[in-house]
Structure formats: C-alpha cells, structure tokens
TIMI-2910 file (N, C-alpha, C, CB; in pm, 1 decimal, decimal comma, always signed):
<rs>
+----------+----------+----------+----------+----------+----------+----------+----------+----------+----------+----------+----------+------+
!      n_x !      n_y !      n_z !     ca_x !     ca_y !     ca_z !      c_x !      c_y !      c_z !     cb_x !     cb_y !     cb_z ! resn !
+----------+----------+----------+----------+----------+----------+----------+----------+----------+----------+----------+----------+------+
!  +1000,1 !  -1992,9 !  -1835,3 !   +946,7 !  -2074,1 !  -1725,1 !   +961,1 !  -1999,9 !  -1591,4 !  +1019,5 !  -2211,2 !  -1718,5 !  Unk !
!  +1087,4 !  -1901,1 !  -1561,8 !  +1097,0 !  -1866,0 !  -1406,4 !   +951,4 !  -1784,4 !  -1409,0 !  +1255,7 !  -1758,6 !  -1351,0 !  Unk !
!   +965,7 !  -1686,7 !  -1526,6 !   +912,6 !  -1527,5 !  -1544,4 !   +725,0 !  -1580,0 !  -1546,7 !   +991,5 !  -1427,5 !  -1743,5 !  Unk !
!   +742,2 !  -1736,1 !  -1598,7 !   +588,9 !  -1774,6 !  -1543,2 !   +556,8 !  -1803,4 !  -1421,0 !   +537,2 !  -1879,6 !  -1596,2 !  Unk !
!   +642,5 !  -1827,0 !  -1319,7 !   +695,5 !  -1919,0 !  -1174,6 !   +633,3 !  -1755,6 !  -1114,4 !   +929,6 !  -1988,5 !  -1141,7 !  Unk !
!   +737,5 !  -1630,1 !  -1186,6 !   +737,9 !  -1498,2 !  -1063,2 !   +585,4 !  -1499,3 !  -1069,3 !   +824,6 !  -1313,0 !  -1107,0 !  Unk !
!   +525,3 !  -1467,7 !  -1215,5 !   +369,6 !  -1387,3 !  -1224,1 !   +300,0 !  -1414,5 !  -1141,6 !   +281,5 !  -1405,2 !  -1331,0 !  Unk !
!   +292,5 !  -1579,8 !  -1116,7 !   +198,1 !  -1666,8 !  -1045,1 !   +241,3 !  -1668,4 !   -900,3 !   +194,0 !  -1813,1 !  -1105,5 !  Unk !
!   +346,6 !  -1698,9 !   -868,2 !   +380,8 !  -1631,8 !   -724,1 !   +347,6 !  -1523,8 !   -694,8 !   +497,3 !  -1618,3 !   -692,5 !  Unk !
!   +351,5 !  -1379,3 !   -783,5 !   +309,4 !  -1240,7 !   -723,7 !   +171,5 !  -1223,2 !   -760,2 !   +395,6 !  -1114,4 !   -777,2 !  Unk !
!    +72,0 !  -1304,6 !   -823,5 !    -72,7 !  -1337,9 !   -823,9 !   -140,2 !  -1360,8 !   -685,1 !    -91,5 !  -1461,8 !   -905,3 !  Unk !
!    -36,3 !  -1461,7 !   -630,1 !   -110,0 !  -1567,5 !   -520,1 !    -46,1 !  -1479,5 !   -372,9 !    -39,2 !  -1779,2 !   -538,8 !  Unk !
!    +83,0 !  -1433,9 !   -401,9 !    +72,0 !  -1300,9 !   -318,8 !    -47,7 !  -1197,4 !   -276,3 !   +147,7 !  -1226,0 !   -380,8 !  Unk !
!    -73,2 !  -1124,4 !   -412,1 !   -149,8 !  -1039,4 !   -433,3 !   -274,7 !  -1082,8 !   -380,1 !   -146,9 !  -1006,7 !   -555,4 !  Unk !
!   -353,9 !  -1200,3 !   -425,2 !   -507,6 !  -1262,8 !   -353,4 !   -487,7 !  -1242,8 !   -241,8 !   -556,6 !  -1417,3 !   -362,3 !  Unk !
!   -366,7 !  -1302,7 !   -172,6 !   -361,3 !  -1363,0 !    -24,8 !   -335,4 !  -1218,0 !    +29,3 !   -228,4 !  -1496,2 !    +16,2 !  Unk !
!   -318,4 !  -1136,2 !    +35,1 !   -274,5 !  -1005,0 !    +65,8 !   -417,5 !   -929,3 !    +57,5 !   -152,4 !   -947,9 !    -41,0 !  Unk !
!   -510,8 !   -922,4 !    -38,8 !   -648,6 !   -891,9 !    -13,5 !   -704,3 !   -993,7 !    +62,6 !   -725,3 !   -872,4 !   -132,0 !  Unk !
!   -680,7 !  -1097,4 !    +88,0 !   -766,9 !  -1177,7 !   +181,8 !   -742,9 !  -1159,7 !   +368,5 !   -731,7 !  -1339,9 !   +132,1 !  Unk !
!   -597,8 !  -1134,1 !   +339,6 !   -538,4 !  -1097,7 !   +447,2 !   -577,8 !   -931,2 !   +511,5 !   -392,6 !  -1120,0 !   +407,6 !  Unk !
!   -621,1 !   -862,3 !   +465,3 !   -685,2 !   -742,0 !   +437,3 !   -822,8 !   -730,3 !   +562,1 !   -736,6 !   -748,9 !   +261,7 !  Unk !
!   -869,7 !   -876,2 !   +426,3 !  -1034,3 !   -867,9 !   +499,2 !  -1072,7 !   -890,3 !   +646,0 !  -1123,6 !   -975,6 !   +437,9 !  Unk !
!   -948,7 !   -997,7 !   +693,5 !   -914,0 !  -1064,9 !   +765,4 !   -878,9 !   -914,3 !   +923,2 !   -788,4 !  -1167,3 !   +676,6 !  Unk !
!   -839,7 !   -831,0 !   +859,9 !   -691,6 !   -763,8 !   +902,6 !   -618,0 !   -803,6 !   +979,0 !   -687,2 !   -656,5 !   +948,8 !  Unk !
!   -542,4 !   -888,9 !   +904,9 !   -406,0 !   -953,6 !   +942,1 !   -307,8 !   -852,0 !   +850,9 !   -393,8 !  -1139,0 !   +894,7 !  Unk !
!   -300,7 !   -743,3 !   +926,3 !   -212,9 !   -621,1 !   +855,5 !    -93,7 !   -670,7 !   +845,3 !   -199,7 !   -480,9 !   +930,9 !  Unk !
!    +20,3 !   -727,8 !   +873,9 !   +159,8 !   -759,3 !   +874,9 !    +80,2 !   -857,5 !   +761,7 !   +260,7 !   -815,7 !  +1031,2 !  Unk !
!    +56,9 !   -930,6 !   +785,4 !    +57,0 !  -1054,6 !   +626,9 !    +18,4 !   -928,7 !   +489,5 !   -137,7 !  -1228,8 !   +639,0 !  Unk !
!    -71,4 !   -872,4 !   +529,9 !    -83,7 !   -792,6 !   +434,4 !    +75,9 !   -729,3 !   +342,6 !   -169,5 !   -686,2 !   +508,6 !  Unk !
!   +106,5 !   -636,2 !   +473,6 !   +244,4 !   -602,1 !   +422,1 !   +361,2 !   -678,0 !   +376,5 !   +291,5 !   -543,2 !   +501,8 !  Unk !
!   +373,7 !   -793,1 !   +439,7 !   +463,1 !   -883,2 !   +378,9 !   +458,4 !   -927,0 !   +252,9 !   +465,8 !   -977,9 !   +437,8 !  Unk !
!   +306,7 !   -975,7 !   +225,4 !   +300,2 !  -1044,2 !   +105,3 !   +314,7 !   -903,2 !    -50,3 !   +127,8 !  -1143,2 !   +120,7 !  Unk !
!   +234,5 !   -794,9 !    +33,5 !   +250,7 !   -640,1 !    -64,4 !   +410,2 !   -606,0 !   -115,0 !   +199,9 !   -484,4 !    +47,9 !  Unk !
!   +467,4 !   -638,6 !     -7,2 !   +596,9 !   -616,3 !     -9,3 !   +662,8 !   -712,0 !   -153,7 !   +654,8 !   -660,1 !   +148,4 !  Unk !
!   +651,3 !   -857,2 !   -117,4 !   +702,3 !   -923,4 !   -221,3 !   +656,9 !   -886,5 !   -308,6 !   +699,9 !  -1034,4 !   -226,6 !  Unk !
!   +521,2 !   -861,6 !   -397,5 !   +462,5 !   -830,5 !   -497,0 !   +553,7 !   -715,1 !   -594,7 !   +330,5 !   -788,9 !   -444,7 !  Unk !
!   +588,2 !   -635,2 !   -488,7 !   +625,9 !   -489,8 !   -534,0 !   +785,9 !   -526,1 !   -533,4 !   +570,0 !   -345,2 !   -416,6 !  Unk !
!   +876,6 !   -616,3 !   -497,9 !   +944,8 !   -632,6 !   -519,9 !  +1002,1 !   -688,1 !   -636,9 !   +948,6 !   -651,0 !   -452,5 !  Unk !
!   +914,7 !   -721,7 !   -715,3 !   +898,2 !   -796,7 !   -847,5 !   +815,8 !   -695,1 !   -961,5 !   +805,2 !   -946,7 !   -815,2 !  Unk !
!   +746,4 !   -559,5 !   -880,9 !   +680,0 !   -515,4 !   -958,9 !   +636,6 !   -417,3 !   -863,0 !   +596,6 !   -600,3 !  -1028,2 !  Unk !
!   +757,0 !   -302,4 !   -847,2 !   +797,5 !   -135,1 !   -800,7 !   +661,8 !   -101,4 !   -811,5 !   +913,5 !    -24,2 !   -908,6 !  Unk !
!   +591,1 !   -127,7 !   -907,0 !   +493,1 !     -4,7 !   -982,5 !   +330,6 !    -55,3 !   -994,5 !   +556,1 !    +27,8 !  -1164,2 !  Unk !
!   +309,6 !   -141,2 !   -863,8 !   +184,7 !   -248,9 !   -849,4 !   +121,7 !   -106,1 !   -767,2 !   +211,4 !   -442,0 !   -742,2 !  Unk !
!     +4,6 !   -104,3 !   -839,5 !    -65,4 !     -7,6 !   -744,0 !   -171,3 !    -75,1 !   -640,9 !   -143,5 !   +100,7 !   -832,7 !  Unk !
!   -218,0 !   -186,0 !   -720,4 !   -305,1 !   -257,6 !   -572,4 !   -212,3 !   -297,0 !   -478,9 !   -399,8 !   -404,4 !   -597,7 !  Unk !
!    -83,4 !   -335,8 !   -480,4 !     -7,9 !   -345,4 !   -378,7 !    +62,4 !   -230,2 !   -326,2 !    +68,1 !   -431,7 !   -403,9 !  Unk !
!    +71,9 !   -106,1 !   -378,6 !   +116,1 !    -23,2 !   -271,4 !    -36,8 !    +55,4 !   -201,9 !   +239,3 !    +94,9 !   -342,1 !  Unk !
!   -149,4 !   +100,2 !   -221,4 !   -243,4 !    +53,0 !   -248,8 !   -307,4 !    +33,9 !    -79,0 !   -212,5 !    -66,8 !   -349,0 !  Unk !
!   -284,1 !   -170,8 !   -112,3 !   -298,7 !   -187,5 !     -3,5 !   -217,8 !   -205,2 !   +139,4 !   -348,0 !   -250,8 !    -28,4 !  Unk !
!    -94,2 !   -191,3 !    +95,4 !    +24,7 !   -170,7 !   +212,0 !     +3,8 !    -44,8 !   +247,0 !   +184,7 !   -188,8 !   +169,5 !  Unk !
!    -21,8 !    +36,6 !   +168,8 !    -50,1 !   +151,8 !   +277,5 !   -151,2 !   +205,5 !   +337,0 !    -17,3 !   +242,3 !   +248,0 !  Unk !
!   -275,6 !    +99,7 !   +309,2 !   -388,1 !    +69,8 !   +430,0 !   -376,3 !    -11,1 !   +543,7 !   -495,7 !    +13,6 !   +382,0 !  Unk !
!   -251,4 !   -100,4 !   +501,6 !   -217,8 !   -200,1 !   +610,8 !   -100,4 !   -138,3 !   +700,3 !   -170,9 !   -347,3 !   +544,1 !  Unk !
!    -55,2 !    -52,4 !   +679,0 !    +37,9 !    +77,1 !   +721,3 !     -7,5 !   +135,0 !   +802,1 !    +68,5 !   +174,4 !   +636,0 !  Unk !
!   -146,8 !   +196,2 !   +782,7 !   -229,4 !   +263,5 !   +871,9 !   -239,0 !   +185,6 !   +970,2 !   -350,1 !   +301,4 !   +828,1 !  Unk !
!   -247,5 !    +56,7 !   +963,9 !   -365,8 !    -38,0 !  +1036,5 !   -259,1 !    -57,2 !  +1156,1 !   -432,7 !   -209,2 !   +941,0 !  Unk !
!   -116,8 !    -50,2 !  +1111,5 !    -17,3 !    -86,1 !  +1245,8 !    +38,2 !    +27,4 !  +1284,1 !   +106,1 !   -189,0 !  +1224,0 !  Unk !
!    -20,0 !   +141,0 !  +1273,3 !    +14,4 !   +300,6 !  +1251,7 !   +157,0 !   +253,7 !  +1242,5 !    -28,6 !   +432,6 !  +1386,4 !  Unk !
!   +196,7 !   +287,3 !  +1107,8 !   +314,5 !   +308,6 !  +1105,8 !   +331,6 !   +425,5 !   +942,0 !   +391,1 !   +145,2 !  +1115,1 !  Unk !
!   +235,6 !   +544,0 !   +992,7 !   +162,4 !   +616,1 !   +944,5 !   +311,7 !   +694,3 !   +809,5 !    +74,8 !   +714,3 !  +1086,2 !  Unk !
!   +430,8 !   +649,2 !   +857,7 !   +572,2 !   +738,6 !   +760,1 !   +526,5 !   +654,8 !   +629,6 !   +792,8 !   +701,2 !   +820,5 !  Unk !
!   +532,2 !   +505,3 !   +676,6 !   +554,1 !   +420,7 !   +548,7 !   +417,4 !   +426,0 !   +492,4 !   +608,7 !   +260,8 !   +573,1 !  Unk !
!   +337,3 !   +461,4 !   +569,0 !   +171,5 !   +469,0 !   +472,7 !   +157,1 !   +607,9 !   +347,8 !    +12,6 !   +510,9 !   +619,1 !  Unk !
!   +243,3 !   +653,8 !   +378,5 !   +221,1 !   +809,8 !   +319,6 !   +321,2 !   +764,0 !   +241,2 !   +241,4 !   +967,8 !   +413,7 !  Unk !
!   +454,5 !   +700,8 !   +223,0 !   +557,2 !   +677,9 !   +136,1 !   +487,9 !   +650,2 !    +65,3 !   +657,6 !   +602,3 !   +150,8 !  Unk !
!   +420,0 !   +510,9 !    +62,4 !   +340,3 !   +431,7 !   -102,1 !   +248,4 !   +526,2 !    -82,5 !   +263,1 !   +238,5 !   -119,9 !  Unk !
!   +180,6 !   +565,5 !    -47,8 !    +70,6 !   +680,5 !    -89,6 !    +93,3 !   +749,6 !   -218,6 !    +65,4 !   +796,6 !    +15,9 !  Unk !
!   +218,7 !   +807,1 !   -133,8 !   +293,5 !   +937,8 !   -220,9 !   +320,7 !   +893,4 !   -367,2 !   +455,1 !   +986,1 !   -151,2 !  Unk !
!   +405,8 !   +759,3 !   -381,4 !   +451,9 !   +669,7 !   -504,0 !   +291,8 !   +669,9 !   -600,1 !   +514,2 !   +478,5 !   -438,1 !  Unk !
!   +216,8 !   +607,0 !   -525,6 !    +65,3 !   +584,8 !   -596,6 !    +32,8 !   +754,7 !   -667,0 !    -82,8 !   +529,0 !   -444,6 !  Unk !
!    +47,2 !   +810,3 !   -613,2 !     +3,8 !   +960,6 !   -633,7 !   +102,2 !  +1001,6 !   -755,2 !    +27,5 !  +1066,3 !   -483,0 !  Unk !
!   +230,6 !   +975,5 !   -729,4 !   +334,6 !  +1028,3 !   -828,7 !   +325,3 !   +941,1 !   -981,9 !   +496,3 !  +1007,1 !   -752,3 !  Unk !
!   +241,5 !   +845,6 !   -967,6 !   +253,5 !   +739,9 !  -1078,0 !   +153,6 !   +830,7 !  -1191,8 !   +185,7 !   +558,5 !  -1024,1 !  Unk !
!   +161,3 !   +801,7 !  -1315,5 !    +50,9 !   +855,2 !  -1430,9 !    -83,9 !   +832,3 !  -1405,1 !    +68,4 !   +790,7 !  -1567,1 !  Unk !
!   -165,2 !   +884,8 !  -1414,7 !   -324,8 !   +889,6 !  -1360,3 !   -373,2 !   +808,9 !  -1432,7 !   -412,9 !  +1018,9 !  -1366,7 !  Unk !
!   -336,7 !   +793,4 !  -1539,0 !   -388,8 !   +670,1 !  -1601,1 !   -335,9 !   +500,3 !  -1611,1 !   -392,7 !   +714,0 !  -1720,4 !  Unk !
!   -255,2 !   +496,8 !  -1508,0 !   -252,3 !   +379,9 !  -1478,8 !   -252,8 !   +343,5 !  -1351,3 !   -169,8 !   +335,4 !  -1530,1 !  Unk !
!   -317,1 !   +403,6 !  -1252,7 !   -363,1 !   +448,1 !  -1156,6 !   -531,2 !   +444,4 !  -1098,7 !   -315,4 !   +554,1 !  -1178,0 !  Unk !
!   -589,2 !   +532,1 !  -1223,5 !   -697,4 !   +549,5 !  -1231,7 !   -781,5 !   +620,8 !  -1097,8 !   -730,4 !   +432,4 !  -1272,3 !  Unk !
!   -925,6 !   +648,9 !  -1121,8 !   -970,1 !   +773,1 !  -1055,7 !   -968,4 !   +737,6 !   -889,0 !  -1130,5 !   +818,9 !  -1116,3 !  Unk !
!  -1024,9 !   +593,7 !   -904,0 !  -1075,7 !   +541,4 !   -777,2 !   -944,7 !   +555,5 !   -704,9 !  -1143,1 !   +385,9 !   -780,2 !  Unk !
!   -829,7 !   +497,0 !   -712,2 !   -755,0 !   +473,6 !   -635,3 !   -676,1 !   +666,7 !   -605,1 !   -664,5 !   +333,6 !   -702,9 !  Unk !
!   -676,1 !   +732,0 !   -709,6 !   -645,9 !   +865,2 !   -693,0 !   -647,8 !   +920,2 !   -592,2 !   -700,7 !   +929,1 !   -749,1 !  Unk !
!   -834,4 !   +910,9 !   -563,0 !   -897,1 !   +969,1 !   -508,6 !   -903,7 !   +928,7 !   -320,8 !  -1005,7 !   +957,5 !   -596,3 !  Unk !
!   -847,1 !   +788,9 !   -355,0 !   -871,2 !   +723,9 !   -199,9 !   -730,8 !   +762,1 !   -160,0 !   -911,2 !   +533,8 !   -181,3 !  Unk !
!   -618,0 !   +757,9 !   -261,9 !   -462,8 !   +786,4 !   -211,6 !   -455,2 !   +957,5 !   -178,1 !   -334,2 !   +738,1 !   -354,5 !  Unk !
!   -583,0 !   +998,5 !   -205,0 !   -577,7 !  +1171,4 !   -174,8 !   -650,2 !  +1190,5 !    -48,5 !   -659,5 !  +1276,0 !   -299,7 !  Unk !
!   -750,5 !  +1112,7 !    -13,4 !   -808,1 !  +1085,7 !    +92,6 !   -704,5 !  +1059,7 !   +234,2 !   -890,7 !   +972,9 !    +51,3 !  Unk !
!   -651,3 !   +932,2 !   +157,8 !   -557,2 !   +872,4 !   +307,3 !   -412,7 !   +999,1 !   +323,2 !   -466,0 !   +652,8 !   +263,7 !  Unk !
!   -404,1 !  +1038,4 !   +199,9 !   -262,3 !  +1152,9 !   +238,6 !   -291,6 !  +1237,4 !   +336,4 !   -212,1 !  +1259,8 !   +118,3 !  Unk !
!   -376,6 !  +1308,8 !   +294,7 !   -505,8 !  +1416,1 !   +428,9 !   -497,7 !  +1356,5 !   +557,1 !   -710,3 !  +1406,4 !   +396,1 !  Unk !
!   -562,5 !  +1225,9 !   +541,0 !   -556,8 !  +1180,6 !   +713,1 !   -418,0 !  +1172,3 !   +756,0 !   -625,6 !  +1021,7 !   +751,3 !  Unk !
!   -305,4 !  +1118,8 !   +663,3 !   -164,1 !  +1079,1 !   +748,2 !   -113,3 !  +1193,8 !   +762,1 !    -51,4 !   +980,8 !   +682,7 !  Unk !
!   -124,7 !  +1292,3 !   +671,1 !    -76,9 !  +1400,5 !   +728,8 !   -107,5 !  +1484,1 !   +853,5 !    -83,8 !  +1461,7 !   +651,7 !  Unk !
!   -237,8 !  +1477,5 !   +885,0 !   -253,8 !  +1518,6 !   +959,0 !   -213,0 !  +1445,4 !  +1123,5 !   -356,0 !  +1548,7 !   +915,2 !  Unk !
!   -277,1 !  +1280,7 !  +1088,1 !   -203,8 !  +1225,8 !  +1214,6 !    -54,5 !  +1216,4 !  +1300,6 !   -222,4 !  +1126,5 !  +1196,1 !  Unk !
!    -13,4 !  +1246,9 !  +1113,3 !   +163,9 !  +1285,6 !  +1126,1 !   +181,8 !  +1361,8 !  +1232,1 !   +236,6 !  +1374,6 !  +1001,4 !  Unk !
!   +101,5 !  +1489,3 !  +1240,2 !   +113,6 !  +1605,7 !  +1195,7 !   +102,0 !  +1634,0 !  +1412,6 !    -27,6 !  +1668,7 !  +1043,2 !  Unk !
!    -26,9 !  +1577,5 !  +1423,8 !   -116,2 !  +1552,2 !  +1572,5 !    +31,7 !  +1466,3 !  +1606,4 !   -316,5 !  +1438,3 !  +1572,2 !  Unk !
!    +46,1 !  +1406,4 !  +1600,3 !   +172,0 !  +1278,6 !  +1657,7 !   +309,5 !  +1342,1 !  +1710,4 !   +229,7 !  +1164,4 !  +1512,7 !  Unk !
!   +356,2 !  +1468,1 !  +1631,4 !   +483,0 !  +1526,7 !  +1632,7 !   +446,7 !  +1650,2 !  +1727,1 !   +543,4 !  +1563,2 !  +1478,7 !  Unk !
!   +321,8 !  +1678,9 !  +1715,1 !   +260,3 !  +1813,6 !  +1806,5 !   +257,8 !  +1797,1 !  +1958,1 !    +98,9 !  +1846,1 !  +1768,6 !  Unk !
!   +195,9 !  +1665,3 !  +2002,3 !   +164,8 !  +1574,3 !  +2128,8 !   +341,7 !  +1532,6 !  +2149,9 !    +32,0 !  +1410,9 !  +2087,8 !  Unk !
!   +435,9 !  +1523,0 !  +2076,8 !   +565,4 !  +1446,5 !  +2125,2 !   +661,9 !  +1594,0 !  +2159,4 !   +643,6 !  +1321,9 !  +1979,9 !  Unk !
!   +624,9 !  +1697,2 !  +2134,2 !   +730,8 !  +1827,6 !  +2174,1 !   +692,3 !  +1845,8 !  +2327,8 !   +699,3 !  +1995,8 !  +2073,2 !  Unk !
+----------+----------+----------+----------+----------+----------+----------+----------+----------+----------+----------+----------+------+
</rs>
C-alpha cells in the first residue's frame, strides 16, 4: 500500500513538473524533480527536466550535475533523444560555465 501511495505521488510529481515546465515556473519544476528523484536517483525525465529548469534560474553547476548523471547512465535506458539533448545542453553549460568564470577574474 505505501510503495502504491510513493508511485502515484512521484507520477503526479512528475505531470506537475512537466506542466510546470510549460508554464516556466522553473523552481516548481525543480522542487517537484527533486522529490521524484528522491524516490527514484535514476528518473531520467526528472533529471532531464531539472536540468532545463537549472538553466532557466542559471544555476548552470547543478544543470550540468544531472546532465552529467543522465549522460553517465546506460544508453539504453536513457535512450537517443535524451542523449543527444543532454550532449547538447553539456556544450552550452560548459561553455557558459566557462564565459561566467572568464568575465569574474
């Protein structure tokens, strides 16, 4: 009964966290991503989208953390699309990283 209570709680997380997305209400995003992954380390739509919602409040360290996790996970449970967009956004944070630390010396 709990382990049916978590699924459905980190379901209605998960919706509300893409809705929150569309919205960009980036902090709801992350909050609700957050719980998800707290119940389930290894959610790739939730790290995913926390680290688009990462971007969104530049808080560009923690966007590249789940990036990185998404990237380090097996490609096949992962799959191409998200691969390819978590290889995309690494490029940009790195580089904004990169512009950010250059402009602060």
């Amino acid at each position: 009964r709990g382990e049916e209570q978590s699924d459905l709680s980190m379901k209605a997380h998960s919706n509300r966290a893409a809705c929150y997305k569309q919205i960009s209400n980036f902090d709801g995003v992350i909050e609700d991503c957050t719980a998800v992954l707290e119940v389930d380390p290894e959610n790739v739509k939730a790290l995913v989208r926390r680290a688009q919602a990462f971007e969104g409040v530049e808080r560009y360290r923690f966007a590249l953390q789940d990036v990185k996790t998404v990237l380090n996970m097996p490609y096949a449970s992962v799959g191409k699309t998200n691969v390819d967009m978590c290889n995309m956004m690494q490029h940009r944070l790195n580089r904004t990283v990169q512009q950010l630390k250059a402009s602060n010396v």
